[in-house]
C-alpha positions as CSV (number, residue, x, y, z in Angstrom):
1,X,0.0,0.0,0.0
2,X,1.4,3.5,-1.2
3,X,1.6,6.1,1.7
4,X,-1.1,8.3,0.0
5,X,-3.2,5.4,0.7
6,X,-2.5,4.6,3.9
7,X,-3.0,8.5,4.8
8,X,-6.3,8.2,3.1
9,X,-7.1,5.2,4.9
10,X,-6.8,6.5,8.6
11,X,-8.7,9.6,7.4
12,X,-11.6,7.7,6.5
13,X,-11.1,5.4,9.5
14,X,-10.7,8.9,11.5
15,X,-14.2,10.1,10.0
16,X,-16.0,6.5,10.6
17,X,-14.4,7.2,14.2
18,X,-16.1,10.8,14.5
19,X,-19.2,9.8,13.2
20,X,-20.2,6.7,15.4
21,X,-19.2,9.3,18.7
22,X,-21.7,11.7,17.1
23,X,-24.0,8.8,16.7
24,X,-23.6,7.7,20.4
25,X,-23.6,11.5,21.4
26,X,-26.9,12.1,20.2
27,X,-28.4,8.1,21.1
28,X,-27.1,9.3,24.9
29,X,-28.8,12.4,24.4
30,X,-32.5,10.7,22.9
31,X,-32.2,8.6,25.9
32,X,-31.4,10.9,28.4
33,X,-34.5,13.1,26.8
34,X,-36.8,10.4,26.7
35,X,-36.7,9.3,30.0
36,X,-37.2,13.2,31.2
37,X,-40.7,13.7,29.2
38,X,-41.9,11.7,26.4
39,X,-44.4,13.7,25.0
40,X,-42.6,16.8,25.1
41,X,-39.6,18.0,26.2
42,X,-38.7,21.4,27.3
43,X,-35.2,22.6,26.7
44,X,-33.7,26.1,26.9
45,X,-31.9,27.7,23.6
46,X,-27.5,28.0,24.2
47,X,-27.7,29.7,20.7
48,X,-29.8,31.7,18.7
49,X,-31.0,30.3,15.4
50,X,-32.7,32.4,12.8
51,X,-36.0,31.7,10.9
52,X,-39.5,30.1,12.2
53,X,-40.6,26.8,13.7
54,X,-44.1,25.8,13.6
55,X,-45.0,30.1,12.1
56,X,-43.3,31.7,14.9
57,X,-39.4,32.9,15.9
58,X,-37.1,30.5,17.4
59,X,-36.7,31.5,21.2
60,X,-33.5,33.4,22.4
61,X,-30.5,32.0,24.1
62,X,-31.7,31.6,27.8
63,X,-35.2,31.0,26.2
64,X,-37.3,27.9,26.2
65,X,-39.3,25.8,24.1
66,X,-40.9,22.3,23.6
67,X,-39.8,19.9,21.2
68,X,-40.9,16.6,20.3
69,X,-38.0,14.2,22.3
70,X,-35.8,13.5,18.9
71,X,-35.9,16.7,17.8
72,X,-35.0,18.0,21.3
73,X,-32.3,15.1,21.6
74,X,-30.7,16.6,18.3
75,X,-30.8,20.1,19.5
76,X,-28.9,18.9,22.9
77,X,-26.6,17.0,21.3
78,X,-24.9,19.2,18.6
79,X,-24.8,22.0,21.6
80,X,-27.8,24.5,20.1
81,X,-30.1,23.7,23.8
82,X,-29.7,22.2,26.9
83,X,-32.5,20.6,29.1
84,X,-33.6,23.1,32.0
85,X,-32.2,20.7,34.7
86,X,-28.3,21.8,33.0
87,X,-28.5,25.5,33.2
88,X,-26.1,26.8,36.1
């Protein structure tokens, strides 16, 4: 095997790596979600994010919402909210 494709090799291994800890990232986060409210789940906004949900503004940082748990679970888990229980 040429080095080229051994470098390209451990990148791709390097991406598969990344992507299953973003996998079990937001699979901890569903869970962790689930078992707080599984209707609904209320989780306060870190950042701002532009445009409407549902007809009506995204809250601000330090602002809350409910979202259905897999939404909220992917909102925890790529840092854009965080459940009220985390705010400090």
């Amino acid at each position: 095997m040429t080095p080229a494709k051994v470098a390209d090799a451990a990148a791709l291994e390097a991406e598969a790596k990344a992507a299953a800890e973003a996998s079990a990232a937001s699979d901890a986060a569903a869970a962790e979600v689930e078992a707080v409210e599984p209707e609904g789940v209320t989780v306060v906004m870190v950042i701002g994010i532009s445009g409407l949900r549902d007809g009506e503004p995204w809250p601000a940082p330090g602002e809350s919402i409910v979202l259905p748990a897999d939404e909220a679970a992917l909102y925890i888990a790529n840092g854009y909210a965080k459940l009220p229980a985390d705010e400090k």
